[in-house]
BALUM-175122 format. One record per residue (C-alpha): residue in three letters; x negated, y, z. Coordinates in steps of 0.25 Angstrom, whole numbers, padded with zeros to 4 digits, always signed. Layout:
! residues N
ALAXYZ ...
This chain:
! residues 667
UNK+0494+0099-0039 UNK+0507+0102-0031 UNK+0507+0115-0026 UNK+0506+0113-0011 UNK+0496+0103-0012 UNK+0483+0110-0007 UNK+0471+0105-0017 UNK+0456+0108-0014 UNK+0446+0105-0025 UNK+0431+0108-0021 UNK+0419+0105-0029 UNK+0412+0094-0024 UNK+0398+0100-0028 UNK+0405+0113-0020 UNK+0404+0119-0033 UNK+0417+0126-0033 UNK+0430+0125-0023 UNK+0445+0127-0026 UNK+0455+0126-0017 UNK+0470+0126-0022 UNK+0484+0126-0015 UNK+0499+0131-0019 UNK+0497+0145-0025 UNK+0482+0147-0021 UNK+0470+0143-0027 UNK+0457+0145-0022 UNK+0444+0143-0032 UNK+0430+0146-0026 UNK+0416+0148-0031 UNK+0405+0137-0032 UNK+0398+0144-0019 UNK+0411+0145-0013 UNK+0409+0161-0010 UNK+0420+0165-0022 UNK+0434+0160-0020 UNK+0445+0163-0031 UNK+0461+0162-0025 UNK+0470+0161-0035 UNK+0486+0162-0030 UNK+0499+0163-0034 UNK+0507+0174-0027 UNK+0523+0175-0030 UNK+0521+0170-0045 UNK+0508+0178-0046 UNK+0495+0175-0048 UNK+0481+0180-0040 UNK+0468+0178-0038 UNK+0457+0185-0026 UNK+0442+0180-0027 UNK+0435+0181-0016 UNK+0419+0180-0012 UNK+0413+0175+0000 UNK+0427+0177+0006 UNK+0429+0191+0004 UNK+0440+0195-0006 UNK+0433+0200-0019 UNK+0449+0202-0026 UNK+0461+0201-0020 UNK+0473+0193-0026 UNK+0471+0198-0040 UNK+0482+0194-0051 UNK+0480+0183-0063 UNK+0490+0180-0075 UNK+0492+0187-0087 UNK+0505+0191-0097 UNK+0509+0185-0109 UNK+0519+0186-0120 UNK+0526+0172-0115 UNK+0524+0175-0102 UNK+0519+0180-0090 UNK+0509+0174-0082 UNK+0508+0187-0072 UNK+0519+0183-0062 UNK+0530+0173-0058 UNK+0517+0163-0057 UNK+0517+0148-0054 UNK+0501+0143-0050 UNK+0499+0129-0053 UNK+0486+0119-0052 UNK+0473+0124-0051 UNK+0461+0115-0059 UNK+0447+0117-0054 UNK+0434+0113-0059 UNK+0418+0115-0057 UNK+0411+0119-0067 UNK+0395+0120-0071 UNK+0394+0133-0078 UNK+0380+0133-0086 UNK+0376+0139-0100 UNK+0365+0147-0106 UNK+0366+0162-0112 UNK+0356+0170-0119 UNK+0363+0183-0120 UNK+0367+0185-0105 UNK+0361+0190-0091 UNK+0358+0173-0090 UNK+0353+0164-0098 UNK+0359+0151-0091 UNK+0371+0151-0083 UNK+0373+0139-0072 UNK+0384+0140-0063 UNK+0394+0132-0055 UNK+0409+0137-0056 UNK+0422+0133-0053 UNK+0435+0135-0065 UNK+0449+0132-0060 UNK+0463+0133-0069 UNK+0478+0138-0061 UNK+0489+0136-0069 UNK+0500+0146-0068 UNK+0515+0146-0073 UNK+0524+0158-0077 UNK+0539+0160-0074 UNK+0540+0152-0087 UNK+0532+0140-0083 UNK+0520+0144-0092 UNK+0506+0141-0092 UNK+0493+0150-0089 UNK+0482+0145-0084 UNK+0471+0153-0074 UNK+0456+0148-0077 UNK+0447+0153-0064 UNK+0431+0151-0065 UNK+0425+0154-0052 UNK+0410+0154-0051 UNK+0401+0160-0038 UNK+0403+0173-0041 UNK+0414+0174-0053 UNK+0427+0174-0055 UNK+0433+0170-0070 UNK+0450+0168-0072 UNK+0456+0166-0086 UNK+0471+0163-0091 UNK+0474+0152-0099 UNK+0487+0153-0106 UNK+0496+0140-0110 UNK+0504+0138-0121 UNK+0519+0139-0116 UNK+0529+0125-0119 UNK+0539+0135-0121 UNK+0539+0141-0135 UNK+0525+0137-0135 UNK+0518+0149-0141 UNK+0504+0149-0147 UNK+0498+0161-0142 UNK+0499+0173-0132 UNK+0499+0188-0131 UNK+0495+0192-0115 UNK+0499+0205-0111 UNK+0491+0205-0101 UNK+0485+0199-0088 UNK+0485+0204-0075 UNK+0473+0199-0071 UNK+0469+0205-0058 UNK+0457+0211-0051 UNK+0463+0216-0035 UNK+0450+0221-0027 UNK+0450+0223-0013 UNK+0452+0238-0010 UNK+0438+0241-0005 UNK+0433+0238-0020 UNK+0427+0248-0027 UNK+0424+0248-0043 UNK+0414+0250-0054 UNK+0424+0251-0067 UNK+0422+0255-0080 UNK+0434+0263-0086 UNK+0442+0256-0099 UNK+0447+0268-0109 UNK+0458+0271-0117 UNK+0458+0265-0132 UNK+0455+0275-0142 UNK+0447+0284-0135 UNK+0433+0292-0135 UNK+0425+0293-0146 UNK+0431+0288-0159 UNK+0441+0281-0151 UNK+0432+0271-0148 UNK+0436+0268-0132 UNK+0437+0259-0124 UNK+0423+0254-0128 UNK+0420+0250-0112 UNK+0411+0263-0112 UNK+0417+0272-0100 UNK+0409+0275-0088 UNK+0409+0268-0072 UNK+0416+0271-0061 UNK+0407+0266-0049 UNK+0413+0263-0035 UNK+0426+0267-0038 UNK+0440+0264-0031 UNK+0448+0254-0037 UNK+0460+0264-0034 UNK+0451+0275-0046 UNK+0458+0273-0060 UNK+0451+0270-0071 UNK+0445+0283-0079 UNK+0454+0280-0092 UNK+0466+0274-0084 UNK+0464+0261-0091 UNK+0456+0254-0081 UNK+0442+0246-0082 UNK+0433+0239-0093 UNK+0426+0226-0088 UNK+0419+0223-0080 UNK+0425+0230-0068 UNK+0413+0229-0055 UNK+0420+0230-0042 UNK+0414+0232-0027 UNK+0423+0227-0019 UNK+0419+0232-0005 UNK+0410+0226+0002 UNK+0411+0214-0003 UNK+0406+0213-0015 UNK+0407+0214-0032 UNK+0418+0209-0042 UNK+0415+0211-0057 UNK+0427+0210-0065 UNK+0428+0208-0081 UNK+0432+0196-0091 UNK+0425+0187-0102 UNK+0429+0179-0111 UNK+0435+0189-0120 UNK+0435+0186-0137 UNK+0446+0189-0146 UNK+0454+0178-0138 UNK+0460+0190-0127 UNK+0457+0205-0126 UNK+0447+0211-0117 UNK+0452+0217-0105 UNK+0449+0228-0094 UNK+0454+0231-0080 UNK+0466+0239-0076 UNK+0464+0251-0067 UNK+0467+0246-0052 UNK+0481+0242-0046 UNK+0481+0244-0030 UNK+0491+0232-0031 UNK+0484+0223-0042 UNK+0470+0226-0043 UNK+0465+0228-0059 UNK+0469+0219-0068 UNK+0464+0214-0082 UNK+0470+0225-0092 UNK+0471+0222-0108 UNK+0466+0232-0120 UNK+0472+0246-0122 UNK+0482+0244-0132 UNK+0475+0257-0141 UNK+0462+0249-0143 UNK+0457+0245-0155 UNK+0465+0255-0162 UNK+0477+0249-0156 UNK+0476+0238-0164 UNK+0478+0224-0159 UNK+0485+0221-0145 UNK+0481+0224-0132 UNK+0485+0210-0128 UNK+0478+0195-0127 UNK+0483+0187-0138 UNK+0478+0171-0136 UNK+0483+0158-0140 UNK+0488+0147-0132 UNK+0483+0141-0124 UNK+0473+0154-0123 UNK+0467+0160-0114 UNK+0462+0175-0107 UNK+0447+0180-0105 UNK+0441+0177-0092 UNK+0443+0186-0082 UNK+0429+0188-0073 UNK+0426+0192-0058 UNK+0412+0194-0052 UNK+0411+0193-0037 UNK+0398+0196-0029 UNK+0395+0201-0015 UNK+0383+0207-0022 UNK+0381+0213-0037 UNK+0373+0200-0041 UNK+0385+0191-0045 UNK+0390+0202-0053 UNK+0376+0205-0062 UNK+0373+0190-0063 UNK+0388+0185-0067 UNK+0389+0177-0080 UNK+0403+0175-0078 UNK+0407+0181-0091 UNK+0399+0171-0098 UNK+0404+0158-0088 UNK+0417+0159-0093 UNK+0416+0159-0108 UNK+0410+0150-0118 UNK+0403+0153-0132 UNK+0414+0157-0143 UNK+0404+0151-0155 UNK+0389+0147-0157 UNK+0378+0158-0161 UNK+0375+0156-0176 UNK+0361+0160-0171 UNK+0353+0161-0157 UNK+0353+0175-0153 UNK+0342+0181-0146 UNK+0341+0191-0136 UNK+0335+0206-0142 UNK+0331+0220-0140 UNK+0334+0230-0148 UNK+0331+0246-0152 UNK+0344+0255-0157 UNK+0342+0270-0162 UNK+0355+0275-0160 UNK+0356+0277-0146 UNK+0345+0288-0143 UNK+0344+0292-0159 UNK+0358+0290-0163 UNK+0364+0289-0178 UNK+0355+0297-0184 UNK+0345+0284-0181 UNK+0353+0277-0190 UNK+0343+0277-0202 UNK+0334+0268-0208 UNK+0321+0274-0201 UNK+0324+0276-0188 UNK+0329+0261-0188 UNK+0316+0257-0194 UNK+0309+0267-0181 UNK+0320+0257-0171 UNK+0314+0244-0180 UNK+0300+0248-0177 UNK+0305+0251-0160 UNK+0309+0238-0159 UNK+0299+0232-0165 UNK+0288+0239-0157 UNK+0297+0233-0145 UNK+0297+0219-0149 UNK+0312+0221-0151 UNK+0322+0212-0159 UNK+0330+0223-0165 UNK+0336+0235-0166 UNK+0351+0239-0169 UNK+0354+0249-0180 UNK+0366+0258-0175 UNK+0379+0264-0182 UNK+0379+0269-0197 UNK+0369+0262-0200 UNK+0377+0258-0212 UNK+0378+0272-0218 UNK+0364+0277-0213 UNK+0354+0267-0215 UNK+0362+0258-0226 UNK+0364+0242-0228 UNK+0352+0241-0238 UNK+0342+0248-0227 UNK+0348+0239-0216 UNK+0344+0228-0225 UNK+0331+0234-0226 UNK+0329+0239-0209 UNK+0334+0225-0206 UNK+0319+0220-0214 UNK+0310+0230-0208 UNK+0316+0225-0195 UNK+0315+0211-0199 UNK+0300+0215-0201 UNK+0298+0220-0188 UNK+0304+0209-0180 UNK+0316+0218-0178 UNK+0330+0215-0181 UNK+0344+0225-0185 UNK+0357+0224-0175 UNK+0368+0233-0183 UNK+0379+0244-0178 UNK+0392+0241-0182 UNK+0406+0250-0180 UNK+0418+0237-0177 UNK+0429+0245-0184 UNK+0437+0246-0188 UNK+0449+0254-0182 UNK+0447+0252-0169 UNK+0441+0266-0167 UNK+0436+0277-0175 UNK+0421+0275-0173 UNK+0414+0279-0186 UNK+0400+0273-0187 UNK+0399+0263-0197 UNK+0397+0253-0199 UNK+0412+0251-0197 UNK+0423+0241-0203 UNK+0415+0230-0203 UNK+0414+0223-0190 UNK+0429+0223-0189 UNK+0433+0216-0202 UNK+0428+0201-0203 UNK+0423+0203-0219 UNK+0415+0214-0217 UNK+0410+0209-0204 UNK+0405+0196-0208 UNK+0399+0203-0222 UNK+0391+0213-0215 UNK+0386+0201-0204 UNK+0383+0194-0217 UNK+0375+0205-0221 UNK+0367+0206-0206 UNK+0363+0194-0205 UNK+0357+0195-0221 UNK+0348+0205-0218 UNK+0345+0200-0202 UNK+0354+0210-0193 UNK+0355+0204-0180 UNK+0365+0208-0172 UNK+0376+0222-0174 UNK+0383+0231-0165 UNK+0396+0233-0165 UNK+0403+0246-0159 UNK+0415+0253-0157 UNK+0425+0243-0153 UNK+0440+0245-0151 UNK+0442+0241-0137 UNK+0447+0227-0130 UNK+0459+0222-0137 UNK+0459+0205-0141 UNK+0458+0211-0155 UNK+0445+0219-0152 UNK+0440+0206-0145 UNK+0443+0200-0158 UNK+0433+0208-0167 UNK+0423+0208-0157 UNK+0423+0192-0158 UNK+0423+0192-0174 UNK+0411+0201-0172 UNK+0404+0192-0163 UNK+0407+0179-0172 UNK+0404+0184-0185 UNK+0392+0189-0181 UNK+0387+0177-0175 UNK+0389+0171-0187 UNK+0378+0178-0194 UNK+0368+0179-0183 UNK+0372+0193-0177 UNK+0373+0198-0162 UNK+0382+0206-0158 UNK+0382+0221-0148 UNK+0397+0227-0146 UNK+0395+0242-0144 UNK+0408+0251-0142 UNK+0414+0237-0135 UNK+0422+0229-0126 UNK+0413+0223-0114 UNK+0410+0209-0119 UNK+0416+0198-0110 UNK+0407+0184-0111 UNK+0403+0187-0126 UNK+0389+0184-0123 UNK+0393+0169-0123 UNK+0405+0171-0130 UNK+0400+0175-0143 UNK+0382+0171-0144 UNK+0382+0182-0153 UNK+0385+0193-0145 UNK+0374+0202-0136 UNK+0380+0213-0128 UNK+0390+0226-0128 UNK+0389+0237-0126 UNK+0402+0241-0117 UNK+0397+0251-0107 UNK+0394+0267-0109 UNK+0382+0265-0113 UNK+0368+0270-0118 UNK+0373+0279-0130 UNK+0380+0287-0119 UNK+0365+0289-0113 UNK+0362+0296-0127 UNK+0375+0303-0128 UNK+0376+0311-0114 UNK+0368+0313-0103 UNK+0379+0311-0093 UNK+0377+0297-0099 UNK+0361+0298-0099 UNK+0364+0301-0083 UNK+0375+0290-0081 UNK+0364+0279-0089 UNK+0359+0273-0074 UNK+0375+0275-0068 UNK+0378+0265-0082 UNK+0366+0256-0080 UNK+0369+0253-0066 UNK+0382+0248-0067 UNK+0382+0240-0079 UNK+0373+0227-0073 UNK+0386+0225-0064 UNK+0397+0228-0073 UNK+0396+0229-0088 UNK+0383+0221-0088 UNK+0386+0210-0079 UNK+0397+0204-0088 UNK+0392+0205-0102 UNK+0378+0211-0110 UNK+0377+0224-0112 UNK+0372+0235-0123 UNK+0370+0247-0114 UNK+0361+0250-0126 UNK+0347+0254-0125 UNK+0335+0254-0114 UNK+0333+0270-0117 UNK+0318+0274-0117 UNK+0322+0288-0123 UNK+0319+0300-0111 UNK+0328+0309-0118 UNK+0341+0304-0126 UNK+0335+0310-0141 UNK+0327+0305-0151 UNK+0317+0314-0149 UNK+0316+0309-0134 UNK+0316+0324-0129 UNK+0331+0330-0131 UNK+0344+0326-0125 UNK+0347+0322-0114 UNK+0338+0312-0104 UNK+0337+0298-0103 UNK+0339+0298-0086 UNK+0334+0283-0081 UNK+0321+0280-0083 UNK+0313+0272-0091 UNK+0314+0259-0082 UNK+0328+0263-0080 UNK+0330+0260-0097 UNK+0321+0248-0095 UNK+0326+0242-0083 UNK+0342+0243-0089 UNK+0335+0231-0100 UNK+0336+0223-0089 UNK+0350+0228-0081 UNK+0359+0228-0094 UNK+0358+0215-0101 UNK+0359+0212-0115 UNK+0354+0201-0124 UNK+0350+0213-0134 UNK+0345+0225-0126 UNK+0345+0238-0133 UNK+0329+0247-0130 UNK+0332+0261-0136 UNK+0316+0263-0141 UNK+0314+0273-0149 UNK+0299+0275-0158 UNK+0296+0285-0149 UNK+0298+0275-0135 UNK+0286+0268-0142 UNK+0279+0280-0138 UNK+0286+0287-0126 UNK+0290+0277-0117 UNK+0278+0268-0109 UNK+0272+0257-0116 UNK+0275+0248-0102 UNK+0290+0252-0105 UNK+0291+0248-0119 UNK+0282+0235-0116 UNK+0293+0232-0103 UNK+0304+0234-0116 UNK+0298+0226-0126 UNK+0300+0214-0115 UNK+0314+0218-0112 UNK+0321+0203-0111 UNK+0336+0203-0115 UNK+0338+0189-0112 UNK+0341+0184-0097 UNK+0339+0172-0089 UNK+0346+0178-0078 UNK+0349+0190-0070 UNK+0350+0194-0055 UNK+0356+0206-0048 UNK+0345+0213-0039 UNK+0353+0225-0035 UNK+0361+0236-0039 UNK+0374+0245-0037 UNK+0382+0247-0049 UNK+0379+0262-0055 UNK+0368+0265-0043 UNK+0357+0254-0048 UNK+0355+0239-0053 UNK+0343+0230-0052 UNK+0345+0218-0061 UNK+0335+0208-0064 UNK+0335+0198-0077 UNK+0326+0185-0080 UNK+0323+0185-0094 UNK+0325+0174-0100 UNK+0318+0165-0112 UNK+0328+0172-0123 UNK+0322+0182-0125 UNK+0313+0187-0137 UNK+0298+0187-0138 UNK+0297+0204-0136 UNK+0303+0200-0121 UNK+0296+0185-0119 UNK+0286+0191-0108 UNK+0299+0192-0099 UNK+0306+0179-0102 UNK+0308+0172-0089 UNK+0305+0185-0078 UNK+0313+0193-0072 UNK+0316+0206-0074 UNK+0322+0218-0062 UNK+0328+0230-0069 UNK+0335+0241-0058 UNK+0342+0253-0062 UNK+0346+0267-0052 UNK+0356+0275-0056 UNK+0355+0281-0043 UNK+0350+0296-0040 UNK+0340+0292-0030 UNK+0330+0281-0029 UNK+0333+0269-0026 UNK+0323+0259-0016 UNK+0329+0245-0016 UNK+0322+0230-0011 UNK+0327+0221-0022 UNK+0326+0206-0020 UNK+0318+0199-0033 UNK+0317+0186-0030 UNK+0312+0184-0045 UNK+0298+0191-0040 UNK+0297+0188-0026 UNK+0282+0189-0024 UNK+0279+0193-0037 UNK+0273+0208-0040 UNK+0282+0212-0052 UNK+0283+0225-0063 UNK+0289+0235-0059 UNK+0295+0245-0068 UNK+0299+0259-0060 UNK+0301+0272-0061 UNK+0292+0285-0054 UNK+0300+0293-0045 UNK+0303+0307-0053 UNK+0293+0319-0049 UNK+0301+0331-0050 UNK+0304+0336-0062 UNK+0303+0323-0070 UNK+0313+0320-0081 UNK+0310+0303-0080 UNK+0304+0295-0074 UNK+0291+0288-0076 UNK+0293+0272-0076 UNK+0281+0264-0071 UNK+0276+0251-0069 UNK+0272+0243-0057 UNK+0270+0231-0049 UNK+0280+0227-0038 UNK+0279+0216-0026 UNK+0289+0210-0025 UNK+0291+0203-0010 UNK+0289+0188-0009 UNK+0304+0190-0004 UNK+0307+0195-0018 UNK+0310+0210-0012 UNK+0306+0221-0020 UNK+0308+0237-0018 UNK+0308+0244-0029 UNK+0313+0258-0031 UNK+0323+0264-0044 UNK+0321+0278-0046 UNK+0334+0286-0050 UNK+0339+0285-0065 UNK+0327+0273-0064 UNK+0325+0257-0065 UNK+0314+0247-0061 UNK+0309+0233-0070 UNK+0303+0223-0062 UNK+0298+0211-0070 
């Protein structure tokens, strides 16, 4: 294509438009709403998006720096290829269980100063955005491989933005020197111009509001042990953020903190969500669009529920009886399994394991194991350690599991973001496919499109999460303020181990000491459905058999955790969220009576109660359940949850009300 030539190519289904001329290219959405401009600037490249015709981000840099090269300035933009494409495939472990959708892909070349090759891939779907950077073997020299320095992939919002970040932290820190482990606390509604806490900018994904105008969720996917993961930068005034690598201290300082690839080779996919509501931001799939499965389950795996001692009983659980108590928990629930927490090595044994794995197996219940990944990464102590980490051990120990019927294991404490660290989680993942295991990262990088990645992998955990209810009551009080936040951030890009619906009043074994559980009952209940997972965590203990209502514990014993689809209903990140899921036909016989229906889960985080007219089109003209809360009479510690009948209009409106610290279920 000569450069002056003006070239129009438009979908004749209307699926997808994409006009080009010299130094400006425009790719727009099937629906025509989202447009992507991607221009060359005096030997720089950019691109904006914009939705409905409003500017979602300014001109934003693209290119990267390499050890042969550097693809950041002195620009040349070539040819653009552009192509429709029919997205559909099916999941199991997601928010959706079939994914259809029209989308458009298109390749710009670009040369450097030195008339070498890299290649910018753009996938462009109604309410996403995906780029990538493919990298050409160079004639000259013609080396085999890569180090990138870095990129300077850019994210420039317009001034009236606002953010809802997520603070990255220096390596090495906090307890046993185990930080970064992406478990720092929100900042809602912030000024971009307001540094990042730790002075290292953001963990993905990165919510911004910009203005009036709408949403933008920013994060990546595609990460394996091909490229490190990456975070953004704290905010430029002249540039916006842009993608940052690893800190060179993590991991112990060992490995690089730079992308090594082959060639040709190419980056992760960077990802940006765009709505004028919330919706497109809870219900995007686009980490899962772009990437394809990196090998074939040995097995199918099924979607579960499981009991865990540890969080409310803590290490002094870990002992053959009170895992036997757990068994028994789950069974009474019609649960699949339960996981068994660090040192069990030292204080139950291997011969006991063996022997708890067959009264389990009697029970209908099945063992998931802890397990440390050093190592030298960090100095956390629980064991078991040094196995996880060396490939002999690893696949000797998974020889051993999948003897005596272990399920899936848990693996905490990793050392940060580096391609090297990206590298054992992958080993991980595939040798435990190979003998029949899933796998839960704990202490962990967010996952970035491993549900389809790896078929073996469930969720992470990633996020402060519900240990720091146990472990403080600041965090007991900040639960609703975490719960609110994650369906549009942390949630809506990958599964999620917030790790346990909690049915404890008081954070103590005895369920009268410590510090109080602040949300309610429904509140606990009603997260099952606004965190998604494929393996939920229930933290019942033998006394819930007895202390909690028989209609909650029956509502628990039907918890779903596989989805047909999933619909925003309203919210505001860190004030309330109202989601609703369709269970889907995956899921085991303890959670059939739901398969096929929908089910509303709403959260308040919020000191006063909230009234709010939500639009269910999924029951309009249908009388419901619906699972509430009583207002508190004076005096009252918790509230008393109840059940009811609601009438929802033919139009499918509904008024409901949310009580403070409270949820509502409506099924």
């Amino acid at each position: 294509m000569k450069m002056k030539q003006k070239v129009c190519i438009a979908s004749i289904l209307l699926l997808g438009t994409v006009c080009a001329k010299a130094n400006n290219y425009k790719v727009s959405s099937p629906d025509g709403r989202l447009a992507v401009k991607v221009e060359c600037v005096d030997g720089k490249a950019f691109y904006s998006v914009e939705l409905n015709g409003k500017q979602m981000l300014k001109p934003s840099a693209l290119g990267l720096v390499a050890n042969y090269g550097d693809f950041s300035q002195h620009l040349t933009m070539g040819a653009m290829k552009g192509t429709e494409k029919h997205l559909s495939y099916d999941m199991t472990r997601i928010k959706k269980s079939h994914i259809e959708k029209d989308v458009y892909e298109a390749t710009i070349g670009f040369l450097n100063a030195k008339k070498d090759s890299m290649t910018l891939h753009l996938h462009v779907s109604n309410n996403d955005v995906a780029y990538k950077y493919e990298m050409i073997r160079p004639k000259k020299n013609n080396p085999k491989s890569v180090i990138i320095y870095n990129e300077v992939s850019g994210f420039n919002f317009p001034e009236q933005t606002t953010t809802f970040l997520c603070p990255q932290i220096g390596p090495m820190t906090g307890w046993e020197r185990t930080k970064p482990s992406y478990e720092e606390e929100y900042t809602p509604n912030a000024p971009m111009t307001k540094k990042s806490q730790f002075g290292v900018g953001y963990t993905f994904p990165c919510l911004f509001k910009v203005g009036n105008d709408g949403w933008a969720l920013v994060s990546e996917t595609g990460v394996s042990s091909a490229y490190p993961a990456s975070r953004l930068s704290d905010y430029d005034a002249a540039k916006g953020y842009t993608v940052a690598f690893p800190q060179k201290g993590e991991n112990n300082g060992i490995g690089s903190e730079y992308a090594g690839i082959p060639l040709p080779g190419e980056t992760p996919w960077r990802t940006i969500t765009v709505g004028t509501t919330l919706a497109p931001i809870v219900e995007t799939t686009i980490p899962y669009d772009v990437v394809e499965p990196l090998y074939e389950p040995t097995q199918q795996y099924k979607p579960s529920r499981y009991t865990w001692s540890w969080l409310i009983w803590q290490d002094e659980s870990i002992n053959y009886d009170d895992q036997v108590k757990m068994i028994d928990v789950a069974a009474a629930q019609g649960y699949e399994a339960i996981l068994v927490d660090n040192w069990w090595d030292q204080r139950i044994g291997r011969d006991k394991i063996e022997k708890l794995a067959q009264y389990a197996k009697s029970k209908q219940v099945s063992l998931m194991l802890w397990y440390n990944s050093n190592g030298f990464e960090n100095d956390a102590p629980q064991t078991p350690r040094q196995i996880m980490n060396n490939s002999i051990a690893r696949k000797k120990e998974m020889a051993w599991m999948k003897k005596i019927g272990i399920v899936g294991i848990k693996v905490d404490f990793f050392g940060g973001d580096k391609q090297e660290t990206m590298k054992l989680y992958e080993d991980i993942l595939s040798d435990a496919n190979d003998y029949g295991l899933e796998v839960i990262f704990h202490g962990c990088t967010m996952p970035r499109g491993w549900e389809r990645m790896y078929p073996n992998y469930v969720s992470s955990e990633a996020a402060l999460a519900s240990e720091n209810v146990y472990f403080t009551d600041y965090h007991a009080k900040k639960e609703a303020f975490e719960m609110t936040m994650h369906p549009f951030s942390r949630n809506a890009v990958a599964s999620f181990d917030w790790g346990g619906v909690m049915m404890n009043k008081y954070l103590s074994r005895d369920n009268k000491s410590r510090h109080q559980r602040y949300t309610s009952d429904v509140f606990e209940m009603a997260t099952a459905i606004t965190n998604q997972s494929s393996v939920n965590c229930v933290c019942l203990y033998p006394n819930n058999l007895q202390d909690v209502p028989q209609w909650e514990l029956d509502w628990l014993k039907g918890l779903p955790t596989a989805w047909d689809d999933v619909k925003f209903i309203a919210g505001y990140p860190t004030k309330y969220a109202v989601v609703a899921r369709k269970a889907s036909q995956e899921n085991g016989s303890g959670a059939a009576i739901n398969n096929g229906k929908w089910i509303v889960g709403g959260l308040n985080a919020t000191d006063k109660p909230l009234t709010l007219t939500l639009n269910l089109p999924m029951f309009a003209g249908k009388t419901v359940e619906y699972l509430t809360d009583q207002p508190k009479k004076q005096g009252e510690k918790f509230y008393t949850s109840v059940k009811k009948t609601l009438k929802v209009g033919k139009n499918g409106k509904a008024k409901v009300v949310i009580q403070p610290n409270g949820g509502i279920i409506i099924n």
